[in-house]
mmCIF file of the N, C-alpha and C atoms, coordinates in Angstrom:
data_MODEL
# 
_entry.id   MODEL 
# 
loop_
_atom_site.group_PDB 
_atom_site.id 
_atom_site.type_symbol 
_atom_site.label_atom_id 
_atom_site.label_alt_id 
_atom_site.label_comp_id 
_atom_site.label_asym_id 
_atom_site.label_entity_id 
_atom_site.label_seq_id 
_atom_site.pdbx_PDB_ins_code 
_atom_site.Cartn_x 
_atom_site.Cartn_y 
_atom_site.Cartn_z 
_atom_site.occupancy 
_atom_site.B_iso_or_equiv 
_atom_site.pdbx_formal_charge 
_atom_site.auth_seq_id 
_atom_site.auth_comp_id 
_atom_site.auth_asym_id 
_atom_site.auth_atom_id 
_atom_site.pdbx_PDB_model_num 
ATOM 1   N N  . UNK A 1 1  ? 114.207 -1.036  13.428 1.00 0.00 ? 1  UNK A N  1 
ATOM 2   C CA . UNK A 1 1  ? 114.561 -2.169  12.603 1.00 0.00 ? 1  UNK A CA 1 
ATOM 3   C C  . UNK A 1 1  ? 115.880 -1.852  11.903 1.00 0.00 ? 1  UNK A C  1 
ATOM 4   N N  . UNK A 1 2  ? 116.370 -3.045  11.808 1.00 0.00 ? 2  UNK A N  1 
ATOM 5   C CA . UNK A 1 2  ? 117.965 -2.942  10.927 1.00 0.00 ? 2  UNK A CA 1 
ATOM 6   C C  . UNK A 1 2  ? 118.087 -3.130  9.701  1.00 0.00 ? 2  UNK A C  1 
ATOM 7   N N  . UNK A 1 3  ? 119.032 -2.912  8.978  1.00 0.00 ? 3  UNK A N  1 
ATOM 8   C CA . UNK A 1 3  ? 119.374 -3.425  7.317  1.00 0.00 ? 3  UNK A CA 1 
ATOM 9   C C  . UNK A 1 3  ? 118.761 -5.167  7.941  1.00 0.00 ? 3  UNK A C  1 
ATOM 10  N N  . UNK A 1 4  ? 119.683 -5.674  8.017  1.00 0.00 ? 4  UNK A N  1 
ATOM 11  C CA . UNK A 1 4  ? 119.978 -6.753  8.815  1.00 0.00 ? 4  UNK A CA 1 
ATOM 12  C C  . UNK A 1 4  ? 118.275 -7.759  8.824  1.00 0.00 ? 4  UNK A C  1 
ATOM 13  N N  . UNK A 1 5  ? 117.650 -6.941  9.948  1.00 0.00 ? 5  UNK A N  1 
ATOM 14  C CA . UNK A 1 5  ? 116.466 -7.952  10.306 1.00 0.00 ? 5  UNK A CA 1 
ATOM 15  C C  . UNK A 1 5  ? 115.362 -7.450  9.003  1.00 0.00 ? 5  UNK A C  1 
ATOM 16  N N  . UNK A 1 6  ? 115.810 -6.179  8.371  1.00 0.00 ? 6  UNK A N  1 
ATOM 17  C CA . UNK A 1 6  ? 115.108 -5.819  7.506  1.00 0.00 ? 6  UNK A CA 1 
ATOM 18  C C  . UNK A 1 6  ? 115.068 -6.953  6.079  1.00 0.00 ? 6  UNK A C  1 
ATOM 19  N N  . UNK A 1 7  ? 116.041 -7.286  5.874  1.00 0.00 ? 7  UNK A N  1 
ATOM 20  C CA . UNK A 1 7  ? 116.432 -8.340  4.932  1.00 0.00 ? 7  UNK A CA 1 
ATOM 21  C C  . UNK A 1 7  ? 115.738 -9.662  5.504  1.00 0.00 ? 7  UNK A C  1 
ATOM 22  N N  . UNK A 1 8  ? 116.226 -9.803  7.017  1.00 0.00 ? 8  UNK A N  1 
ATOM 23  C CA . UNK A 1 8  ? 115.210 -11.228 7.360  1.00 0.00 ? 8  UNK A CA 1 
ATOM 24  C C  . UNK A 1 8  ? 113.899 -11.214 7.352  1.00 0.00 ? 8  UNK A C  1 
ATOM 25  N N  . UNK A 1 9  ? 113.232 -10.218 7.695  1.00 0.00 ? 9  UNK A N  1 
ATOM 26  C CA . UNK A 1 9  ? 112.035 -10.239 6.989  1.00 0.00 ? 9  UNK A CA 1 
ATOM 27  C C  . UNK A 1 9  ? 111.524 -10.346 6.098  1.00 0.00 ? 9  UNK A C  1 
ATOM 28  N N  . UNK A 1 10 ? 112.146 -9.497  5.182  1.00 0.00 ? 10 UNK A N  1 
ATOM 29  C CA . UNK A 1 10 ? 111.840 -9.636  3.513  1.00 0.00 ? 10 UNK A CA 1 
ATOM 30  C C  . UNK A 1 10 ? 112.069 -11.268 3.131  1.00 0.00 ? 10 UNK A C  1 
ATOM 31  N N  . UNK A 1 11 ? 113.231 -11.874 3.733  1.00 0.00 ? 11 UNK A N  1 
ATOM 32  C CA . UNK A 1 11 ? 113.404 -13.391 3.243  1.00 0.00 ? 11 UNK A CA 1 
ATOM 33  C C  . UNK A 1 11 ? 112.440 -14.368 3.909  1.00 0.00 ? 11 UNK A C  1 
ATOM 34  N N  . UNK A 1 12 ? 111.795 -14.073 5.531  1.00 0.00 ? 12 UNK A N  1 
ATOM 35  C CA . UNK A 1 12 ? 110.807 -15.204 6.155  1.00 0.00 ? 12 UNK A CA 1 
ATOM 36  C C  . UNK A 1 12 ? 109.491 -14.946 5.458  1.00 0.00 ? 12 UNK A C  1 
ATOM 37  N N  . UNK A 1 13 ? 109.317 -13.589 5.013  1.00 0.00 ? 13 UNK A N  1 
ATOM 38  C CA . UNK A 1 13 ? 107.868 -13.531 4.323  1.00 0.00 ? 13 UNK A CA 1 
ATOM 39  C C  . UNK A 1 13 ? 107.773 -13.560 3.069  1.00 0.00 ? 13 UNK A C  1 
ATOM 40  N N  . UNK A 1 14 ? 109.028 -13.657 2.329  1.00 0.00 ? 14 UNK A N  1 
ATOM 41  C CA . UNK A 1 14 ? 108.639 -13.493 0.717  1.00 0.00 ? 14 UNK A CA 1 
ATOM 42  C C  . UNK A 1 14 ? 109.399 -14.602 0.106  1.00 0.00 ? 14 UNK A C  1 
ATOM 43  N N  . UNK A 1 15 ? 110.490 -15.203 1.254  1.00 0.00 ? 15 UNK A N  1 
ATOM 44  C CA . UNK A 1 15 ? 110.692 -16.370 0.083  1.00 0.00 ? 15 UNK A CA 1 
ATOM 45  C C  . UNK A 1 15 ? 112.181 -16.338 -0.969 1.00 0.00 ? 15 UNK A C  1 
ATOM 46  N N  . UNK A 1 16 ? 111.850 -16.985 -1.743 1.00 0.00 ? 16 UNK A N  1 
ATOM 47  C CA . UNK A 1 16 ? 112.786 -16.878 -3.230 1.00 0.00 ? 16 UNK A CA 1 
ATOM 48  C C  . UNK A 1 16 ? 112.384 -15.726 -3.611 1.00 0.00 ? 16 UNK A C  1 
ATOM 49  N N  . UNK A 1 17 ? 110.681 -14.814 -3.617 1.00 0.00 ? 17 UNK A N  1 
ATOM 50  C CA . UNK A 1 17 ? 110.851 -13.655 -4.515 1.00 0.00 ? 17 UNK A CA 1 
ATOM 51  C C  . UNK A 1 17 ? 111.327 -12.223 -3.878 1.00 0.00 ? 17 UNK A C  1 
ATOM 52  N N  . UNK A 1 18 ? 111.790 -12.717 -2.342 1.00 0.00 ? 18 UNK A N  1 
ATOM 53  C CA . UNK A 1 18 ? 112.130 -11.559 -2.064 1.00 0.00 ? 18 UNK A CA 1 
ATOM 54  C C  . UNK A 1 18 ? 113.421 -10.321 -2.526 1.00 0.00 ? 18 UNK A C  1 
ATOM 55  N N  . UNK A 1 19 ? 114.259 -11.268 -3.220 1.00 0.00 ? 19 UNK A N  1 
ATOM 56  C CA . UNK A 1 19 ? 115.147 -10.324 -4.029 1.00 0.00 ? 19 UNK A CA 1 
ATOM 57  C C  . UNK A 1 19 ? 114.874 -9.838  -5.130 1.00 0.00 ? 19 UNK A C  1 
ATOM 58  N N  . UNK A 1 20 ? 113.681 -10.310 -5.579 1.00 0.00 ? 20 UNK A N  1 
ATOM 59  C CA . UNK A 1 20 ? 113.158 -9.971  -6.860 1.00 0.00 ? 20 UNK A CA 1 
ATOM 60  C C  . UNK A 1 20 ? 112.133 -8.463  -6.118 1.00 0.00 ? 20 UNK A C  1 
ATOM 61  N N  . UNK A 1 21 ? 111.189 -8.948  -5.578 1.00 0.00 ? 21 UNK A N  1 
ATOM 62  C CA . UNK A 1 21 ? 110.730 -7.717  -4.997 1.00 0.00 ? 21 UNK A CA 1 
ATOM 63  C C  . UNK A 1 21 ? 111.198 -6.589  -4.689 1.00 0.00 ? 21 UNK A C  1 
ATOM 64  N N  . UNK A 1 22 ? 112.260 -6.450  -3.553 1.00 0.00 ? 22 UNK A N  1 
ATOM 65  C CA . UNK A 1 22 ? 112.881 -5.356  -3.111 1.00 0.00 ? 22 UNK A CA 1 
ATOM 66  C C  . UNK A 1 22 ? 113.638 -4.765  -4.287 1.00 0.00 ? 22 UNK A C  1 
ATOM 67  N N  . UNK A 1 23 ? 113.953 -5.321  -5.014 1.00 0.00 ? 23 UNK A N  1 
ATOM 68  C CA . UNK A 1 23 ? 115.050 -4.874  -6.706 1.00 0.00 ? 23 UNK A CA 1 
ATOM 69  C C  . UNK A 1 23 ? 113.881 -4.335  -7.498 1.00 0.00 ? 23 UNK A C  1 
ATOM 70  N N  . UNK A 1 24 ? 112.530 -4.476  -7.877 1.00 0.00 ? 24 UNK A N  1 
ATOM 71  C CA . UNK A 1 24 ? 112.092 -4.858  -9.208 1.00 0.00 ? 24 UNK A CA 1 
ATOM 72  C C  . UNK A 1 24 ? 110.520 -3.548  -8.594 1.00 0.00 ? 24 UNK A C  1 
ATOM 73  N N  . UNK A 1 25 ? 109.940 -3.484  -7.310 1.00 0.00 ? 25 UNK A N  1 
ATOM 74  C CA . UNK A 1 25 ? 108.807 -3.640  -7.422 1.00 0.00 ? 25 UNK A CA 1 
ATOM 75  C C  . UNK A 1 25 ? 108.532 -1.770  -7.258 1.00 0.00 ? 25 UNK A C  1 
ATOM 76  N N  . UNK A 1 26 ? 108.438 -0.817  -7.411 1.00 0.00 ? 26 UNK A N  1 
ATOM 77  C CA . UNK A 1 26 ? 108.615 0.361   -7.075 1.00 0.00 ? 26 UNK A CA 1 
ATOM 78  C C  . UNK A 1 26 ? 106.874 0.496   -6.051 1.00 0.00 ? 26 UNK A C  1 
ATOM 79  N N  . UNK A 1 27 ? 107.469 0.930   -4.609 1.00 0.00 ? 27 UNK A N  1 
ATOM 80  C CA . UNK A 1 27 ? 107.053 1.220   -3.392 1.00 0.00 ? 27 UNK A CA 1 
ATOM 81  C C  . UNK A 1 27 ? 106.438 2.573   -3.700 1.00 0.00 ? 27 UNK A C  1 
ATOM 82  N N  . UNK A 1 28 ? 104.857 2.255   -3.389 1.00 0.00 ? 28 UNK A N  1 
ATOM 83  C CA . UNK A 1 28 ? 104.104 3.960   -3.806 1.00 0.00 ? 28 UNK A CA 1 
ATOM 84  C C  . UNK A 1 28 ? 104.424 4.467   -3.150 1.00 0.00 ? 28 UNK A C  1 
ATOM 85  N N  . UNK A 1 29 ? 104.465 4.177   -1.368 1.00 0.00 ? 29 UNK A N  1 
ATOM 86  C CA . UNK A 1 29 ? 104.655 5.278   -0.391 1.00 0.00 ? 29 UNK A CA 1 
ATOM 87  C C  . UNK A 1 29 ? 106.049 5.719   -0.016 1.00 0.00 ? 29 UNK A C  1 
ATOM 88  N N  . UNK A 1 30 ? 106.954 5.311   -1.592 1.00 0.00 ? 30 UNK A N  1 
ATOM 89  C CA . UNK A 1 30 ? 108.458 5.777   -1.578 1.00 0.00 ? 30 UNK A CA 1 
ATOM 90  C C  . UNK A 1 30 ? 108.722 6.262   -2.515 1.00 0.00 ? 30 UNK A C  1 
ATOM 91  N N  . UNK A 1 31 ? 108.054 5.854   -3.745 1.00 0.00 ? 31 UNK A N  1 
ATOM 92  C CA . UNK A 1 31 ? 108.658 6.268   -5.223 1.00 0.00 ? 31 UNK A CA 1 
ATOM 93  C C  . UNK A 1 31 ? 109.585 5.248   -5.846 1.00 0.00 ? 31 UNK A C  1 
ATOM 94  N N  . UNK A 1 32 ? 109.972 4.739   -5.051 1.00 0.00 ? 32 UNK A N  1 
ATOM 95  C CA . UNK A 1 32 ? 111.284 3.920   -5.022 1.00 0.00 ? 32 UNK A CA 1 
ATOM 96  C C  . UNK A 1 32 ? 111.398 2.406   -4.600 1.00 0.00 ? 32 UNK A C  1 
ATOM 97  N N  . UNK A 1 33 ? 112.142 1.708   -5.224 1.00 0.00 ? 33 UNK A N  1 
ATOM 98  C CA . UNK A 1 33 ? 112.075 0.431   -4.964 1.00 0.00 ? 33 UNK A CA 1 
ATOM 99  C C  . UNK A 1 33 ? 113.162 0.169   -3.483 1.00 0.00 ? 33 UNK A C  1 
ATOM 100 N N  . UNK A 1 34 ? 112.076 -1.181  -2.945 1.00 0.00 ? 34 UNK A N  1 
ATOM 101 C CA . UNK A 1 34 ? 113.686 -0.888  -1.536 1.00 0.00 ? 34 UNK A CA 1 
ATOM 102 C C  . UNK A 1 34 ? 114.813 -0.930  -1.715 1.00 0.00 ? 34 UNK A C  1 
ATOM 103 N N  . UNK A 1 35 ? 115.315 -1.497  -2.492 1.00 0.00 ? 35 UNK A N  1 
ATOM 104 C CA . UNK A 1 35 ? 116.739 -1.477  -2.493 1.00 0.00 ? 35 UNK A CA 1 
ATOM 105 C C  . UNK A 1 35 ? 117.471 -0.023  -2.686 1.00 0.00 ? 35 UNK A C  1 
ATOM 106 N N  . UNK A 1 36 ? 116.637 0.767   -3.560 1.00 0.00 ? 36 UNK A N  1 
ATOM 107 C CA . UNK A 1 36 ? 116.991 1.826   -3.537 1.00 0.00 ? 36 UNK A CA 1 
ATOM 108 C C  . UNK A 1 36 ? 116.588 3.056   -2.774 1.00 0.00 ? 36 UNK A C  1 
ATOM 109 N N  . UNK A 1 37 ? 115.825 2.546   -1.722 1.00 0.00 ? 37 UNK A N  1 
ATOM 110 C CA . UNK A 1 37 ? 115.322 3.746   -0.611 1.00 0.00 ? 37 UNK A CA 1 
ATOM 111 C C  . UNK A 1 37 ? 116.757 2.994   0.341  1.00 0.00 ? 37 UNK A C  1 
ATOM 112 N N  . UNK A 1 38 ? 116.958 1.518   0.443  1.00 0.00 ? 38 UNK A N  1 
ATOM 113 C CA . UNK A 1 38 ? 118.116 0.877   1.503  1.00 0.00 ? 38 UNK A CA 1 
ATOM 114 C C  . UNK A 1 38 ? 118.994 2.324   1.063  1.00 0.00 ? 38 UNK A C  1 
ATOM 115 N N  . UNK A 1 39 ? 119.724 2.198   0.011  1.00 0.00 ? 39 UNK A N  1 
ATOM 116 C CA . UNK A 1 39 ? 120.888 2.528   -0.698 1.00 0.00 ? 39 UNK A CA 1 
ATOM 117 C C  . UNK A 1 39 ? 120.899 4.145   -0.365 1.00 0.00 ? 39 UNK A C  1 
ATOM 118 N N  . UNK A 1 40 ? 119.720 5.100   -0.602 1.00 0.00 ? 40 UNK A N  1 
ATOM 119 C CA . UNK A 1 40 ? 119.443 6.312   -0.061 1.00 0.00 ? 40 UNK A CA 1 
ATOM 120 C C  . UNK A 1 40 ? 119.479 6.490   1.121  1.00 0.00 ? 40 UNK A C  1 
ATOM 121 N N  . UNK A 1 41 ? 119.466 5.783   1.986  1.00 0.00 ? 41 UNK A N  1 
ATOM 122 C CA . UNK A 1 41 ? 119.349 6.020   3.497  1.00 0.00 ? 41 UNK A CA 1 
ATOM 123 C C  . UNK A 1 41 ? 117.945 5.989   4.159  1.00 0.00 ? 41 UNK A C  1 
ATOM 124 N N  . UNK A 1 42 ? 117.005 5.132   3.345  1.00 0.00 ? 42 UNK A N  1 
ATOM 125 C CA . UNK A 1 42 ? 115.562 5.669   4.229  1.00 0.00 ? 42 UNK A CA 1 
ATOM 126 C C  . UNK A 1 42 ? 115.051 4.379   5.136  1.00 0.00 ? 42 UNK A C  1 
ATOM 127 N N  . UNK A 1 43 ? 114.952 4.465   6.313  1.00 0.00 ? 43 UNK A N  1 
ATOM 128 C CA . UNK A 1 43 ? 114.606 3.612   7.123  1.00 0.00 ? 43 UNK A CA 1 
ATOM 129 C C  . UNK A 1 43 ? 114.017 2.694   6.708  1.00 0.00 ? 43 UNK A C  1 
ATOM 130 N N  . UNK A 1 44 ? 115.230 1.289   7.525  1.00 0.00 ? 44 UNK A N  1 
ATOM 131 C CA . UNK A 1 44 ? 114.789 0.094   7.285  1.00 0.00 ? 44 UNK A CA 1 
ATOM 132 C C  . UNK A 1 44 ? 113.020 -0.368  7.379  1.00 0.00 ? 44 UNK A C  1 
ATOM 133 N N  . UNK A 1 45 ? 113.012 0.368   8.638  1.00 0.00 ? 45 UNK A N  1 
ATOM 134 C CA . UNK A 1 45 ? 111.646 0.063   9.051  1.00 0.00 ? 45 UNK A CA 1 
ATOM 135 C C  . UNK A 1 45 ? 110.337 0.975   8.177  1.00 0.00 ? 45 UNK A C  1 
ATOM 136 N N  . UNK A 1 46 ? 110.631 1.550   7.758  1.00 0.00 ? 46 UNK A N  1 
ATOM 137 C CA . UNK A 1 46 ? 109.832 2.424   7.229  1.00 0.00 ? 46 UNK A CA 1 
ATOM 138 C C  . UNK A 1 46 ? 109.291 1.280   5.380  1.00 0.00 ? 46 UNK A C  1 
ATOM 139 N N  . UNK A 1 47 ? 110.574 1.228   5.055  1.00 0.00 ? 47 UNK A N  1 
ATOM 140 C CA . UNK A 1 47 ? 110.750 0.352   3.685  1.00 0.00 ? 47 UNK A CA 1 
ATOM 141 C C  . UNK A 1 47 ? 110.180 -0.749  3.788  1.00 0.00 ? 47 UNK A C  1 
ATOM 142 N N  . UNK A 1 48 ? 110.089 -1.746  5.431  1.00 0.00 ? 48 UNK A N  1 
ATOM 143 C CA . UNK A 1 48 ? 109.575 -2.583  5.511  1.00 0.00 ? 48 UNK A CA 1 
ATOM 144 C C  . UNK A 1 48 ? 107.837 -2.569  5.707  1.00 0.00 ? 48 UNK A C  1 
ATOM 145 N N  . UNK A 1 49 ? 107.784 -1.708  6.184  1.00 0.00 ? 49 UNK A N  1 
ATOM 146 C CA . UNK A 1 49 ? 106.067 -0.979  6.123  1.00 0.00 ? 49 UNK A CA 1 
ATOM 147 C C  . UNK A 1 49 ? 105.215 -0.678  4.715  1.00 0.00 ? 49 UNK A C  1 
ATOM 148 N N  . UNK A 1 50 ? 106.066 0.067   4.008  1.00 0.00 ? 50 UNK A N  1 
ATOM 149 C CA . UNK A 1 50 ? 105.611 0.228   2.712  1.00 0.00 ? 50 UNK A CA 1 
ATOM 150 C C  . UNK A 1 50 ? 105.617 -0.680  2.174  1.00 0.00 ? 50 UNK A C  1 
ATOM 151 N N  . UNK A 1 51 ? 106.537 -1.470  2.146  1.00 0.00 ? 51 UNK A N  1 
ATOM 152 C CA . UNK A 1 51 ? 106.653 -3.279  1.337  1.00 0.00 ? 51 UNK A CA 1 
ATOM 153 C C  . UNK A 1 51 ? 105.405 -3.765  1.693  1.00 0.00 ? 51 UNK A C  1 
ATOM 154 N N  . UNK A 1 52 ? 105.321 -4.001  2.641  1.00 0.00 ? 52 UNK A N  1 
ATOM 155 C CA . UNK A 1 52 ? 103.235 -4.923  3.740  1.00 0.00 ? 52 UNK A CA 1 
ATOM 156 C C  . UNK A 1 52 ? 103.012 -4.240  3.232  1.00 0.00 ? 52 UNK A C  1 
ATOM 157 N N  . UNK A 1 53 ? 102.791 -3.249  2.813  1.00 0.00 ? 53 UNK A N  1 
ATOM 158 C CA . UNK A 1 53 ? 101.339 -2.204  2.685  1.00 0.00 ? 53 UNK A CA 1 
ATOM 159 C C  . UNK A 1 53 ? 101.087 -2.565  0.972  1.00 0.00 ? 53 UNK A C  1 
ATOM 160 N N  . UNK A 1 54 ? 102.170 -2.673  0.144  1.00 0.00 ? 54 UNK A N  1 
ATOM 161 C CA . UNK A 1 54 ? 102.045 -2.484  -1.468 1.00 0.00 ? 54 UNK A CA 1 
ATOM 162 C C  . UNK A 1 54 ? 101.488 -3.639  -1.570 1.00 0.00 ? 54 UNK A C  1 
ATOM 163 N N  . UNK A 1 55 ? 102.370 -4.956  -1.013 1.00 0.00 ? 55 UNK A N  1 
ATOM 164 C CA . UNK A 1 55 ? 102.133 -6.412  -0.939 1.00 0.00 ? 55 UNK A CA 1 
ATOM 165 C C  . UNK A 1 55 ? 100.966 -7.503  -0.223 1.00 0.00 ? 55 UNK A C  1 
ATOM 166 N N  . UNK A 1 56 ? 100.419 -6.223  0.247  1.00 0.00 ? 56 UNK A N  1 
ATOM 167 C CA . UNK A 1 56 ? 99.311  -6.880  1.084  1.00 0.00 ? 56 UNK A CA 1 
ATOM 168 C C  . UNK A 1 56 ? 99.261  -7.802  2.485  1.00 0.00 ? 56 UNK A C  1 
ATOM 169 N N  . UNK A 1 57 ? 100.659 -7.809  3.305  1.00 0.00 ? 57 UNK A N  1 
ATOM 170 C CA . UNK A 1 57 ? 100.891 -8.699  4.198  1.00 0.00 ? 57 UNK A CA 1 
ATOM 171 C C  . UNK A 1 57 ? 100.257 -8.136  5.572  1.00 0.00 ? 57 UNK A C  1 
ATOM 172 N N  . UNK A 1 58 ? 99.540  -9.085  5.889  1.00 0.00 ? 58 UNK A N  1 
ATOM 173 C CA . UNK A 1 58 ? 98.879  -9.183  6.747  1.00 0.00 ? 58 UNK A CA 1 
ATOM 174 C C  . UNK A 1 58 ? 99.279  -8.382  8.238  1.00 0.00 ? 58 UNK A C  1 
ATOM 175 N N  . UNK A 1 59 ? 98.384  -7.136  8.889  1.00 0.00 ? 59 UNK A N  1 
ATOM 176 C CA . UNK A 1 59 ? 98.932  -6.469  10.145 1.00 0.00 ? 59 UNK A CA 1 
ATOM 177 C C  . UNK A 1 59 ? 99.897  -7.647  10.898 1.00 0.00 ? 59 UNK A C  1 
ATOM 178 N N  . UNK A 1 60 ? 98.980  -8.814  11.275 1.00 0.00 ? 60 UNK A N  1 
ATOM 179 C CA . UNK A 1 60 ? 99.573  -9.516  12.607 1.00 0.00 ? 60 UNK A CA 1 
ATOM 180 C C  . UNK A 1 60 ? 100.782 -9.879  11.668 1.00 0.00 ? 60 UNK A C  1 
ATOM 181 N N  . UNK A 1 61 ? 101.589 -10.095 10.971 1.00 0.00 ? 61 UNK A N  1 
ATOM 182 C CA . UNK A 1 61 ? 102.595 -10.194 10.293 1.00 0.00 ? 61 UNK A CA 1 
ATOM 183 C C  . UNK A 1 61 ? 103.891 -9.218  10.020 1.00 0.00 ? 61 UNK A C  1 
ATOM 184 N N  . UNK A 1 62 ? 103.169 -7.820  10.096 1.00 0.00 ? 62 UNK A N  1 
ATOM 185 C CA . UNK A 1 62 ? 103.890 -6.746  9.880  1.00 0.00 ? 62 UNK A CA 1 
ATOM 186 C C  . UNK A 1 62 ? 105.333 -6.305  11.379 1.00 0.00 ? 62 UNK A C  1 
ATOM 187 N N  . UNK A 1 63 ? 104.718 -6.856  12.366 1.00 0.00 ? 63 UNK A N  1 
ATOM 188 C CA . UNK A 1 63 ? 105.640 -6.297  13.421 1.00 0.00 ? 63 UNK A CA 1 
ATOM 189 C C  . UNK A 1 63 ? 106.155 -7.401  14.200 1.00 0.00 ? 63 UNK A C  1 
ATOM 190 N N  . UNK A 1 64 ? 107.838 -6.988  14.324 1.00 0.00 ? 64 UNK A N  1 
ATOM 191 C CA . UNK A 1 64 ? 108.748 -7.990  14.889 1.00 0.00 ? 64 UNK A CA 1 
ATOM 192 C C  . UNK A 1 64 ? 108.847 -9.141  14.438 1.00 0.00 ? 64 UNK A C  1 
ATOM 193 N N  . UNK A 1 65 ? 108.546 -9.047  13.003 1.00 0.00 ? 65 UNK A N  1 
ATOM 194 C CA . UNK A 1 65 ? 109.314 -10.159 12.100 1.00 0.00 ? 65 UNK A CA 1 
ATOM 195 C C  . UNK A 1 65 ? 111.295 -9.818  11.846 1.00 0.00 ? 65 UNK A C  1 
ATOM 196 N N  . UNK A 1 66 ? 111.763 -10.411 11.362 1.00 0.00 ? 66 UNK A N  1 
ATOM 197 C CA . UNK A 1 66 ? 112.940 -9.911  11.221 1.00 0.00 ? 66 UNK A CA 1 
ATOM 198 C C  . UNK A 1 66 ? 114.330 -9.899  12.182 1.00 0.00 ? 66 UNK A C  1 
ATOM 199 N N  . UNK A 1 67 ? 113.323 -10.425 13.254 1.00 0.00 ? 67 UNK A N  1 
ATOM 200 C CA . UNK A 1 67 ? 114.612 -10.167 14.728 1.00 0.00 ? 67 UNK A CA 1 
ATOM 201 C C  . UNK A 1 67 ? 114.448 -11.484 15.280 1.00 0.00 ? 67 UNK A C  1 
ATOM 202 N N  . UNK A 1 68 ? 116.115 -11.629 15.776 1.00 0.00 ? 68 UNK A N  1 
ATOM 203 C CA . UNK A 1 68 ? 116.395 -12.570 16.117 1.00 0.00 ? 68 UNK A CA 1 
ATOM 204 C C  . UNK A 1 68 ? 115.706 -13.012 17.496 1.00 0.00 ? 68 UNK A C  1 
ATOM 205 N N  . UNK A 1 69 ? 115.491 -14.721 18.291 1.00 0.00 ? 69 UNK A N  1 
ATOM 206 C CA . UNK A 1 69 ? 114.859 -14.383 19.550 1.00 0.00 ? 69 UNK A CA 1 
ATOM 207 C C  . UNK A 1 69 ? 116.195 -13.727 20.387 1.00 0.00 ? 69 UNK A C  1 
ATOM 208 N N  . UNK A 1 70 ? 115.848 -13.407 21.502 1.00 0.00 ? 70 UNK A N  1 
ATOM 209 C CA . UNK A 1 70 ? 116.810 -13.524 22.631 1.00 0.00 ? 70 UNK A CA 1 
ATOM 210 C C  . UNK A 1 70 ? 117.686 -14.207 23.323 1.00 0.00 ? 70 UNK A C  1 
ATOM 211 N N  . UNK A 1 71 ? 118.981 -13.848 23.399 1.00 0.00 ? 71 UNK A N  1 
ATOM 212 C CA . UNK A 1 71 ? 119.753 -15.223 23.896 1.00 0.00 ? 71 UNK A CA 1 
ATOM 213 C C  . UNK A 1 71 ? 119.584 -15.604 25.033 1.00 0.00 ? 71 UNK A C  1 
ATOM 214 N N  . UNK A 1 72 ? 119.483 -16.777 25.666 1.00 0.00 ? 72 UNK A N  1 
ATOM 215 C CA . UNK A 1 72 ? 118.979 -17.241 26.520 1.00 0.00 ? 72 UNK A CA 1 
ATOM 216 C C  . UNK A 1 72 ? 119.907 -17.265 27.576 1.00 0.00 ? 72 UNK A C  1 
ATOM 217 N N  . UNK A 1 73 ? 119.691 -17.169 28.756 1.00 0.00 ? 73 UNK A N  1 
ATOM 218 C CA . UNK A 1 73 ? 121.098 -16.897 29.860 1.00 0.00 ? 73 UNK A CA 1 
ATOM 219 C C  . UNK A 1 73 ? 121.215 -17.985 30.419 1.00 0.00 ? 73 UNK A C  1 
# 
């Protein structure tokens, strides 16, 4: 996962509070809030895991949110 689709995720599943979240909410299985695990270098995907996990979002929700479809030929 990317900065990138990492952010689109955070915005298709959370909305308006997703900048509030990733800024505000400190991630147990980081210590750290995402923005500041982003800013440290710790995987997008990893940050996005711990986010579902603190937030409660649903498995079938958790994977291959965030990415764009495929361009079509």
């Amino acid at each position: 996962m990317r900065r990138s689709e990492f952010l689109r995720a955070v915005s298709d599943e959370f909305g308006s509070r997703g900048e509030t979240l990733t800024h505000d909410l400190i991630l147990g299985g980081i210590g750290m809030s995402a923005q500041e695990a982003l800013d440290a270098g710790v995987p997008p995907r990893d940050i996005w895991m711990a986010l579902c996990e603190e937030t409660d979002v649903p498995a079938q929700r958790r994977y291959g949110v965030g990415r764009l479809e495929p361009r079509r030929r």
